[in-house]
TORFI-363571 format. One record per residue: residue in three letters; y negated, x, z of N, C-alpha, C in turn. Coordinates in nm, 3 decimals. Each point is the difference from the previous one (the first is absolute). Example, Ala and Ser with C-alpha at 12.3 -4.5 7.8 and 13.67 -1.06 7.14 Angstrom:
<atoms>
ALA_0.569_1.319_0.780_-0.119_-0.089_0.000_-0.120_0.090_0.000
SER_-0.105_-0.035_-0.072_-0.119_0.082_0.006_-0.109_-0.077_0.073
</atoms>
This chain:
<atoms>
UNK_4.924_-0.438_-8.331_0.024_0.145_-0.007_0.131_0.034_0.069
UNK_0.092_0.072_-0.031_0.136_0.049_0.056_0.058_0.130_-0.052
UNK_-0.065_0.103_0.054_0.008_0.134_0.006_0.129_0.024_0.024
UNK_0.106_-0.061_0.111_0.131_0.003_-0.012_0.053_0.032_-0.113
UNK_-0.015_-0.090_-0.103_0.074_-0.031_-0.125_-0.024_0.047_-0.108
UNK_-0.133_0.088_-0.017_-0.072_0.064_-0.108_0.104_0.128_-0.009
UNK_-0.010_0.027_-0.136_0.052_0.141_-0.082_-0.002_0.075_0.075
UNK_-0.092_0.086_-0.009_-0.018_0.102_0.072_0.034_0.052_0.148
UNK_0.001_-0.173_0.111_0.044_0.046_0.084_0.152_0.029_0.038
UNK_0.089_-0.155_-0.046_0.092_0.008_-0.085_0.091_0.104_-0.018
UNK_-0.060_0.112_-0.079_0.075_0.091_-0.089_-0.028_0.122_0.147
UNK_-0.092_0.046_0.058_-0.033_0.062_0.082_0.104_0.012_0.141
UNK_0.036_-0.148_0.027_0.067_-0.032_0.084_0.148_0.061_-0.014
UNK_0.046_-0.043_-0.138_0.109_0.039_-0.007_0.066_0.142_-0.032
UNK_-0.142_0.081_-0.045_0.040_0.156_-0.017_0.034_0.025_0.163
UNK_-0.074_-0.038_0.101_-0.042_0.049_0.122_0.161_-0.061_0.060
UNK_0.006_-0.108_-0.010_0.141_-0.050_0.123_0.133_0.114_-0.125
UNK_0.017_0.052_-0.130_0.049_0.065_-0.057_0.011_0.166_0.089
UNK_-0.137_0.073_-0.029_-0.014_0.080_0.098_0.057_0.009_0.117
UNK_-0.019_-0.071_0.045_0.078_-0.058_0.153_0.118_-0.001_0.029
UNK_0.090_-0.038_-0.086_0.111_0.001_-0.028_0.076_0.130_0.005
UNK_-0.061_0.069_-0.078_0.043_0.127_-0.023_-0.043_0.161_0.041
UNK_-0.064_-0.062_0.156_-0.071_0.108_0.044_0.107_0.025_0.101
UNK_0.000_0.112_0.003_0.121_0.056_0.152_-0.063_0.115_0.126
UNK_0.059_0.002_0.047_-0.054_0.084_0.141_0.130_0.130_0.052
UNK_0.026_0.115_-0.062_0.095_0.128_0.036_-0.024_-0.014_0.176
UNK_-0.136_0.025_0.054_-0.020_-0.048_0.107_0.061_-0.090_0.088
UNK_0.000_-0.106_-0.036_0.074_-0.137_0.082_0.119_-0.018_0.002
UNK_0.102_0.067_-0.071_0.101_0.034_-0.080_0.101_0.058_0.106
UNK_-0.103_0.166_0.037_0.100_0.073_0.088_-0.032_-0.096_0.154
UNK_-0.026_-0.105_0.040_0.002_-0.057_0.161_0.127_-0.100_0.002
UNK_0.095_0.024_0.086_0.076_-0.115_0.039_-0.073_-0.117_0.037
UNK_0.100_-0.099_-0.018_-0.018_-0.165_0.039_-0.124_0.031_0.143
UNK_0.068_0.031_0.078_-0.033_0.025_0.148_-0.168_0.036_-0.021
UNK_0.032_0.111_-0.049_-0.183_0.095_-0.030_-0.115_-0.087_-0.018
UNK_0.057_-0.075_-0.136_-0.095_-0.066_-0.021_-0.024_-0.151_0.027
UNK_0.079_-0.052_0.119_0.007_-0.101_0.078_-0.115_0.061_0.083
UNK_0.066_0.052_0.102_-0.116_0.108_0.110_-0.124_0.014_-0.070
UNK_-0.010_0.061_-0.143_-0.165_0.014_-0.031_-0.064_-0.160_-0.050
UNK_0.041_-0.053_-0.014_-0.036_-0.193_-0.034_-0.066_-0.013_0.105
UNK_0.120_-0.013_0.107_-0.052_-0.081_0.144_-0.092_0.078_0.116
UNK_-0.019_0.104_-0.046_-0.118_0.123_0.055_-0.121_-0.017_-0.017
UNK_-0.100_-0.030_0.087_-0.110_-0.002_0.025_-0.108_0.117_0.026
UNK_0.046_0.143_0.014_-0.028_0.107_0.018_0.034_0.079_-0.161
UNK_0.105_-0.042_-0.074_0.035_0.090_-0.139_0.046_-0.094_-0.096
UNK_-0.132_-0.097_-0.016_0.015_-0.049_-0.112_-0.050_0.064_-0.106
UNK_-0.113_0.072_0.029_-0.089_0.076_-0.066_0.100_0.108_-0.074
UNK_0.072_0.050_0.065_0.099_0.074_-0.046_0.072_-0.013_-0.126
UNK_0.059_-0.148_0.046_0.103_-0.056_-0.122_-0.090_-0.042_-0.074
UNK_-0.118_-0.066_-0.029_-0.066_-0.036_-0.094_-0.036_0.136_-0.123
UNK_-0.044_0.096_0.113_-0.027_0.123_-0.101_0.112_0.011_-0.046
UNK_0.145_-0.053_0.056_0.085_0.102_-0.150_0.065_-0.120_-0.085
UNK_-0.057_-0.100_0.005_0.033_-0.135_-0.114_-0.100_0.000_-0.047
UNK_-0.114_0.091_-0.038_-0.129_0.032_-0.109_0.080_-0.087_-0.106
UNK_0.097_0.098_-0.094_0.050_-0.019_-0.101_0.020_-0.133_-0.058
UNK_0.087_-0.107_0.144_0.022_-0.124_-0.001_-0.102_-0.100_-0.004
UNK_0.016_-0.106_-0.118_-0.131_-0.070_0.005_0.036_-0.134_0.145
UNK_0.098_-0.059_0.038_0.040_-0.078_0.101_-0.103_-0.134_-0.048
UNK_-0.012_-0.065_-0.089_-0.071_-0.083_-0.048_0.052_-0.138_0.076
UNK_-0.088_-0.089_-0.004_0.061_-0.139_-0.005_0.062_-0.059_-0.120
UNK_0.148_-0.076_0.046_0.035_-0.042_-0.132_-0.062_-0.109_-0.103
UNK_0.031_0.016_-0.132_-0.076_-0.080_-0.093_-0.055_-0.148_0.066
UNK_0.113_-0.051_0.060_0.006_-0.160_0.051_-0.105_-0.006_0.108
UNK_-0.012_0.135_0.119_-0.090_-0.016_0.082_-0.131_-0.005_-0.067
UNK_-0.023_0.101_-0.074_-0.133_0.034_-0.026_-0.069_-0.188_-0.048
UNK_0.126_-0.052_-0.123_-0.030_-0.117_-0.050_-0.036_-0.116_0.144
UNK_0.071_0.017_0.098_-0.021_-0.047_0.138_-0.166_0.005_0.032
UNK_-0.058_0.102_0.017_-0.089_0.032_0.017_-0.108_-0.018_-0.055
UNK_0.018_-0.009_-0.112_-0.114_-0.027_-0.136_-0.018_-0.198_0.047
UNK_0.106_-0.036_0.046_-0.049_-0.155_-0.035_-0.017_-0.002_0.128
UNK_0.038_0.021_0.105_-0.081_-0.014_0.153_-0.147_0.044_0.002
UNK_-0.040_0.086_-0.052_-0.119_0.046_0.006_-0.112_-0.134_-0.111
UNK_0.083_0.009_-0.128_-0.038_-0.119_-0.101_-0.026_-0.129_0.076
UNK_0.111_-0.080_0.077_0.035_-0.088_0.085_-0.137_-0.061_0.117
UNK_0.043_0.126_0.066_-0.119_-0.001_0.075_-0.139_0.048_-0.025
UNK_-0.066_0.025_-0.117_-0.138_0.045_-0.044_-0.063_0.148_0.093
UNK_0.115_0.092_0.037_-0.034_0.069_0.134_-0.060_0.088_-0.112
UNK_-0.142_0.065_0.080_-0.069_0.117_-0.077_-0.002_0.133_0.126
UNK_0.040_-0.011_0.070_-0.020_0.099_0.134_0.178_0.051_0.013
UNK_0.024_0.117_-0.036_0.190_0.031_0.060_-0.003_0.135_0.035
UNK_0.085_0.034_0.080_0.024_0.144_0.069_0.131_0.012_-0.021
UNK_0.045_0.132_-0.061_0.127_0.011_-0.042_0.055_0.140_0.052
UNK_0.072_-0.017_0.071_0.093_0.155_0.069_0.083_0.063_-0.068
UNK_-0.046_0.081_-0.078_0.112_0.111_-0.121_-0.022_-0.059_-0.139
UNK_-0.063_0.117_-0.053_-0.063_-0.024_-0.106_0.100_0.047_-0.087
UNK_0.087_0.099_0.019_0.096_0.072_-0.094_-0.068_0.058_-0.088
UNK_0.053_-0.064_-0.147_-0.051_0.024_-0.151_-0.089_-0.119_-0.064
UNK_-0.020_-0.089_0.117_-0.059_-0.112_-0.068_0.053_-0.162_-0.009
UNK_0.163_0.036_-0.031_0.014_-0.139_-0.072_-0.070_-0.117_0.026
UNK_0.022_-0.017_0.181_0.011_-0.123_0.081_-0.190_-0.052_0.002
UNK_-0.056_0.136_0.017_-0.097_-0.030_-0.053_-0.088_-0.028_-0.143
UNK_0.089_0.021_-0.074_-0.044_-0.047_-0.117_0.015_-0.167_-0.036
UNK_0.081_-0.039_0.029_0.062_-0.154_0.034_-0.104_-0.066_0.078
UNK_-0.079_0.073_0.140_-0.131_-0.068_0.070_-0.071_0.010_-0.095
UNK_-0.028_0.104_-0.035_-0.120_0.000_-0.057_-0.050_-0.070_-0.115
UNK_0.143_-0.037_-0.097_-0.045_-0.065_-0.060_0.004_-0.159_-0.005
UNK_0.031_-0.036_0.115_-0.032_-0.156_0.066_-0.147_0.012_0.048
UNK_-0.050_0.118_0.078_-0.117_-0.036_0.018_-0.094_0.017_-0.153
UNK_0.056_0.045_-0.077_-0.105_-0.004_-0.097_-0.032_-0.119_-0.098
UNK_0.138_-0.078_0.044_-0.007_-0.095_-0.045_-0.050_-0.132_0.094
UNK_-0.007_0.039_0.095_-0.090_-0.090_0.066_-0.117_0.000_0.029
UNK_-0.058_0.119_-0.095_-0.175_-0.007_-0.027_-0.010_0.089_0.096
UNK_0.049_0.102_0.036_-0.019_0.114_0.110_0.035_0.039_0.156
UNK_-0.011_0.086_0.037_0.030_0.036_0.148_0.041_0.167_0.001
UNK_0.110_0.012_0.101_-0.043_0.140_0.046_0.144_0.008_0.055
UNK_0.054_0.095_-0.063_0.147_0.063_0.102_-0.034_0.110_0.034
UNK_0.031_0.022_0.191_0.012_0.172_0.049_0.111_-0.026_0.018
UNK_0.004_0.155_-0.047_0.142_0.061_0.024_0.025_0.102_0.056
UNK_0.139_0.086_0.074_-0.007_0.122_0.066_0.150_0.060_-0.123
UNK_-0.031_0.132_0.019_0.073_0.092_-0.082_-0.011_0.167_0.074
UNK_0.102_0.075_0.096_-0.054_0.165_-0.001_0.069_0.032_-0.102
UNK_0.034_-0.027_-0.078_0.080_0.092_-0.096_-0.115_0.047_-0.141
UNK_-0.033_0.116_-0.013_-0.130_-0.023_-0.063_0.063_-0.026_-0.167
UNK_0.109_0.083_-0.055_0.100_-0.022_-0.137_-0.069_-0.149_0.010
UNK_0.120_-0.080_0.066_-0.014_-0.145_0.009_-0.109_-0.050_-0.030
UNK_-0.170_0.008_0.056_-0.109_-0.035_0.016_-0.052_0.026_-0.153
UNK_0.010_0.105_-0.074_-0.003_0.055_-0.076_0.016_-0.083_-0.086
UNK_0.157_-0.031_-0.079_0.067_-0.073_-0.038_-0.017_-0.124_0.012
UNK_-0.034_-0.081_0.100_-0.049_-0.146_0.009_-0.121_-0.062_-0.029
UNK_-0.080_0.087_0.013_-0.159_0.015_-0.044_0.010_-0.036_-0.167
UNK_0.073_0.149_-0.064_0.028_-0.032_-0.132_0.058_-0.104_-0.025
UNK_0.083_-0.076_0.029_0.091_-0.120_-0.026_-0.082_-0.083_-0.021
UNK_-0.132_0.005_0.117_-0.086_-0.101_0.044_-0.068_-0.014_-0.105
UNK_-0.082_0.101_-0.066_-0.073_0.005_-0.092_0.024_-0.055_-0.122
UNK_0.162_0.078_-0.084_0.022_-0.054_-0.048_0.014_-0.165_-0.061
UNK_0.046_-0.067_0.104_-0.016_-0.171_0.008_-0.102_-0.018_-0.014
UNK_-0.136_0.076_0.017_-0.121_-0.059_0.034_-0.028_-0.081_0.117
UNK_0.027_0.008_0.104_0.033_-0.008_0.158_-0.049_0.104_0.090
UNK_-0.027_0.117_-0.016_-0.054_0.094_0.131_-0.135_-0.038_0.055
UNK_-0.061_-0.133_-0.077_-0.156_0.019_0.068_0.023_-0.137_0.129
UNK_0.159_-0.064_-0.011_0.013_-0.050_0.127_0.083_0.037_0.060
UNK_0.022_0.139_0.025_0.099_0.050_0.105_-0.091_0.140_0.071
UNK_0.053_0.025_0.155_-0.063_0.098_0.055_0.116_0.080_0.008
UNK_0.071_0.087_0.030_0.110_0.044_0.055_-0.082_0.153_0.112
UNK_0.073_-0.017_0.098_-0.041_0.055_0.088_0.119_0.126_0.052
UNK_-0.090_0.103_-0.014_0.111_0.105_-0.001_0.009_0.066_0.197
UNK_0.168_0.004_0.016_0.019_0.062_0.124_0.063_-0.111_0.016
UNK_0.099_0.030_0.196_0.009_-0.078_0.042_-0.076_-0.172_0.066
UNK_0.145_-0.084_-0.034_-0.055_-0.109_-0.018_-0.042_-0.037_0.179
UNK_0.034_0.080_0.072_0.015_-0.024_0.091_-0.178_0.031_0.094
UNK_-0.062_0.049_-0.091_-0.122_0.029_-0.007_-0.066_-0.067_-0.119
UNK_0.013_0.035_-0.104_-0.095_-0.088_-0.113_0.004_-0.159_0.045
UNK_0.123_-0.049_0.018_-0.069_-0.137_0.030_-0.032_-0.028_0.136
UNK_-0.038_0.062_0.070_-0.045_0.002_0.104_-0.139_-0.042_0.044
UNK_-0.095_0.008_-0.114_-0.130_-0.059_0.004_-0.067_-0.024_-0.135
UNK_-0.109_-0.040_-0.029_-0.105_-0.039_-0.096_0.073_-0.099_-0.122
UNK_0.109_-0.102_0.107_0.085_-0.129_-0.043_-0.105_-0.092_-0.062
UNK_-0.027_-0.086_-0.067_-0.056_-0.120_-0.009_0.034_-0.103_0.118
UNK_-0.109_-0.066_0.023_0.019_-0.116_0.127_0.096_-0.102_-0.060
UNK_0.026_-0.014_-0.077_0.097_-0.107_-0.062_0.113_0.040_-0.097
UNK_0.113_0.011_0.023_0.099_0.033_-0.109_0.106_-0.118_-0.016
UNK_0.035_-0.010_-0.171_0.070_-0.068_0.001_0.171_-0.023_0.001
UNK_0.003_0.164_-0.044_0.190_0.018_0.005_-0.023_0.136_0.027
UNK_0.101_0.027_0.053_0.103_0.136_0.065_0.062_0.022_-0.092
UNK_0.066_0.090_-0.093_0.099_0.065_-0.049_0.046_0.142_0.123
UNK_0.076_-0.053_0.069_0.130_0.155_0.069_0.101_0.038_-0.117
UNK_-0.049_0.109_-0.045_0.110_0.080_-0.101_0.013_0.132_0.010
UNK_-0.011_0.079_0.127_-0.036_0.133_0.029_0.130_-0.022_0.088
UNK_-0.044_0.189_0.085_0.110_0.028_0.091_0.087_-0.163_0.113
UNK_0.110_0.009_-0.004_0.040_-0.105_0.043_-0.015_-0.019_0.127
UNK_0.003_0.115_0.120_-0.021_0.026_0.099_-0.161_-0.071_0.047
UNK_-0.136_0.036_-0.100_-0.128_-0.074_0.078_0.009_-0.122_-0.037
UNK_0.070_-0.085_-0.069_0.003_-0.159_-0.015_-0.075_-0.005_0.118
UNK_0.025_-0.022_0.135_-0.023_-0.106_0.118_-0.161_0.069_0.011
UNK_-0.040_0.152_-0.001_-0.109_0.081_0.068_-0.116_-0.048_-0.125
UNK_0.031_0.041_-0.159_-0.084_-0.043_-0.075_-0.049_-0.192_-0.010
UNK_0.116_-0.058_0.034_0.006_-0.135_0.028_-0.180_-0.052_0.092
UNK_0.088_0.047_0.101_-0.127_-0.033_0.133_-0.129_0.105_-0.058
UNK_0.003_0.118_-0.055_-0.169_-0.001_-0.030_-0.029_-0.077_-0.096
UNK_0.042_-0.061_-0.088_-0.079_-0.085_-0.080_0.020_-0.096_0.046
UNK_0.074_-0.093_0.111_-0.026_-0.165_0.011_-0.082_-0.014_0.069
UNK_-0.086_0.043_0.062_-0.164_-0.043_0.035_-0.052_-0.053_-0.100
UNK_0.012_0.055_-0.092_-0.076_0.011_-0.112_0.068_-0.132_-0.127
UNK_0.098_-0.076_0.024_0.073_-0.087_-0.070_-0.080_-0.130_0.053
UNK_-0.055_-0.082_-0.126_-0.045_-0.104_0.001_0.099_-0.116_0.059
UNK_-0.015_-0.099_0.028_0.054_-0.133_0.031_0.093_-0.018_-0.190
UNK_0.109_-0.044_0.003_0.110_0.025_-0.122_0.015_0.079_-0.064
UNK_-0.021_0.129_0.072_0.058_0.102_-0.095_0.113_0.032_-0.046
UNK_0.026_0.078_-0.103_0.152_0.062_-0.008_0.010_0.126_0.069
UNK_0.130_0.046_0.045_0.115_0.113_0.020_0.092_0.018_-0.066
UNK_0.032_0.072_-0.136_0.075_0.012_-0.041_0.075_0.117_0.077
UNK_0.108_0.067_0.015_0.035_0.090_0.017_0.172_-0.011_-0.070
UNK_-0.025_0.201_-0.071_0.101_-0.044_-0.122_0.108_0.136_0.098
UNK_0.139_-0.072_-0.031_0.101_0.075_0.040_0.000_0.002_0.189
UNK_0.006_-0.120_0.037_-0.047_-0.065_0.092_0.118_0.036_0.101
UNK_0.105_-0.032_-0.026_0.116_0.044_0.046_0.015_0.157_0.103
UNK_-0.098_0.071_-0.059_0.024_0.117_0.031_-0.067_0.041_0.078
UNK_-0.083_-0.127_0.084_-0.107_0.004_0.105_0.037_-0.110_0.052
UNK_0.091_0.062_0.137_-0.012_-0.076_0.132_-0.132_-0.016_0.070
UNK_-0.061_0.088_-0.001_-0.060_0.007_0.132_-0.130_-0.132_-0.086
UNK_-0.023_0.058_-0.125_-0.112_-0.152_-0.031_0.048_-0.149_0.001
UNK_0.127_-0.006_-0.017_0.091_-0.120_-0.026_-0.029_-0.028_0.111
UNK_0.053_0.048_0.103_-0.011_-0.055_0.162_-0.157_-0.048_0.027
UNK_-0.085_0.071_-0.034_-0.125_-0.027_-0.010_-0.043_-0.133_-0.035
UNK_-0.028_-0.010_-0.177_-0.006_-0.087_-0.005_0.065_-0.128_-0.030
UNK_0.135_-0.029_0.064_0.051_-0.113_0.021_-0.033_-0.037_0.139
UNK_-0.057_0.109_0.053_-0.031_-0.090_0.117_-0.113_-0.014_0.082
UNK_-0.050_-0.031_-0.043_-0.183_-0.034_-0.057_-0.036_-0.128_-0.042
UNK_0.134_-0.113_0.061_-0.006_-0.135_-0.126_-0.120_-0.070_0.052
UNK_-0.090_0.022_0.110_-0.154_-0.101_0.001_-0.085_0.057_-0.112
UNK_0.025_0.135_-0.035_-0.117_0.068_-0.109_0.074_0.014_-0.135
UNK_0.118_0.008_0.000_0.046_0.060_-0.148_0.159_-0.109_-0.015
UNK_-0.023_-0.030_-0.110_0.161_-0.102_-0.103_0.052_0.141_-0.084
UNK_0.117_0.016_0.049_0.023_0.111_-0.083_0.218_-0.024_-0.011
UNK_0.022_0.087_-0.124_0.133_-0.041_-0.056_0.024_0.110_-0.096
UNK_0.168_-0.010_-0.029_-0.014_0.103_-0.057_0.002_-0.052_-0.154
UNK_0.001_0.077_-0.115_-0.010_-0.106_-0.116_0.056_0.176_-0.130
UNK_0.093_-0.063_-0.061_0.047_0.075_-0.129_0.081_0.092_0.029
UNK_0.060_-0.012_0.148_0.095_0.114_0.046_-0.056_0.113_0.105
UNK_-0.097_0.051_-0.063_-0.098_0.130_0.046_-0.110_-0.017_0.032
UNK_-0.080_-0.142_0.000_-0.118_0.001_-0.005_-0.057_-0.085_0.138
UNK_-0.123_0.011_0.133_0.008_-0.037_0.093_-0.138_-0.095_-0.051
UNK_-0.017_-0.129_-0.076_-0.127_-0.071_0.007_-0.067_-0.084_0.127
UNK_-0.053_0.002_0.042_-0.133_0.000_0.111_-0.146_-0.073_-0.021
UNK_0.013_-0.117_0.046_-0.176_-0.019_0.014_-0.089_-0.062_0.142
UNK_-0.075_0.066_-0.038_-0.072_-0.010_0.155_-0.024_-0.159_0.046
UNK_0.004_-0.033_0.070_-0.032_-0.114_0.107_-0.152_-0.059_0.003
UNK_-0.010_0.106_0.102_-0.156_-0.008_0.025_-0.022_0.130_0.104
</atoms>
């Protein structure tokens, strides 16, 4: 079975990274360089800048998502927690590795309700929403409890600023070889510092330019 490669998902995929392409933000537009440096690395107003990149889908690129689909494939993982749900893409790519690995379960966090909205449908469409949760509000609370005792990968694709804070609430919760993906990696010191230096618990590197891969120790 390889849901990846089927028609339908296929064709779905590529309206959506299309969309994507051609979505803009009047919003994001009027902030200097500076502005929206300051709202990135803000821990107090991310919430802010997220509400006004609604418009923007900020997807993972084609190659990651394909990244993702065979790590999850790779490793047979049925358990993943994913930070920024957007419009879907990145989760559409899990989801349909876990479906092809005979099942499992992605949570996800999303406040943007448009977004939630929109990803749900995406979800459906593929025939994929009956293994995804998406959890609405901050992530900084939704994943905060009713985790599974065992997870097998991290996706960080949300505000760049909680990399390190969303990080540590879910690695309790990270099995012995898990993954950490975290995408646009670069743009988080404070997790970089983190986890590179962690080397008794975590092997971690950077990989495709932007991308910080990670697996647990023990």
């Amino acid at each position: 079975m390889n849901t990846h490669s089927s028609a339908p998902f296929c064709s779905l995929l590529d309206r959506l990274f299309a969309e994507a392409d051609a979505a803009t933000s009047p919003d994001i537009r009027a902030f200097t360089s500076e502005e929206r440096a300051a709202l990135t690395t803000s821990k107090t107003q991310y919430l802010d800048l997220y509400a006004q990149l609604k418009d923007l889908w900020l997807p993972v690129s084609r190659e990651t998502g394909e990244l993702l689909y065979m790590l999850v494939r790779a490793t047979g993982a049925r358990t993943i927690v994913e930070f920024g749900t957007s419009f879907g893409i990145s989760t559409l790519f899990i989801a349909a590795a876990l479906r092809d690995n005979g099942g499992g379960r992605v949570i996800s966090s999303e406040f943007e309700a448009s977004k939630i909205e929109r990803a749900q449908q995406n979800l459906e469409d593929a025939g994929l929403a009956d293994l995804v949760e998406i959890r609405a509000g901050d992530a900084m609370e939704t994943l905060r409890q009713d985790l599974p005792e065992s997870i097998d990968l991290l996706l960080l694709d949300g505000a760049k600023a909680l990399y390190a804070d969303i990080f540590e609430l879910v690695a309790p919760k990270l099995r012995t070889g898990a993954l950490v993906l975290a995408d646009d990696a670069e743009m988080c010191p404070e997790y970089l510092s983190l986890i590179r230096t962690t080397k008794d618990r975590y092997l971690s590197l950077p990989f495709a330019g932007d991308i910080e891969l990670s697996v647990k120790l023990g």
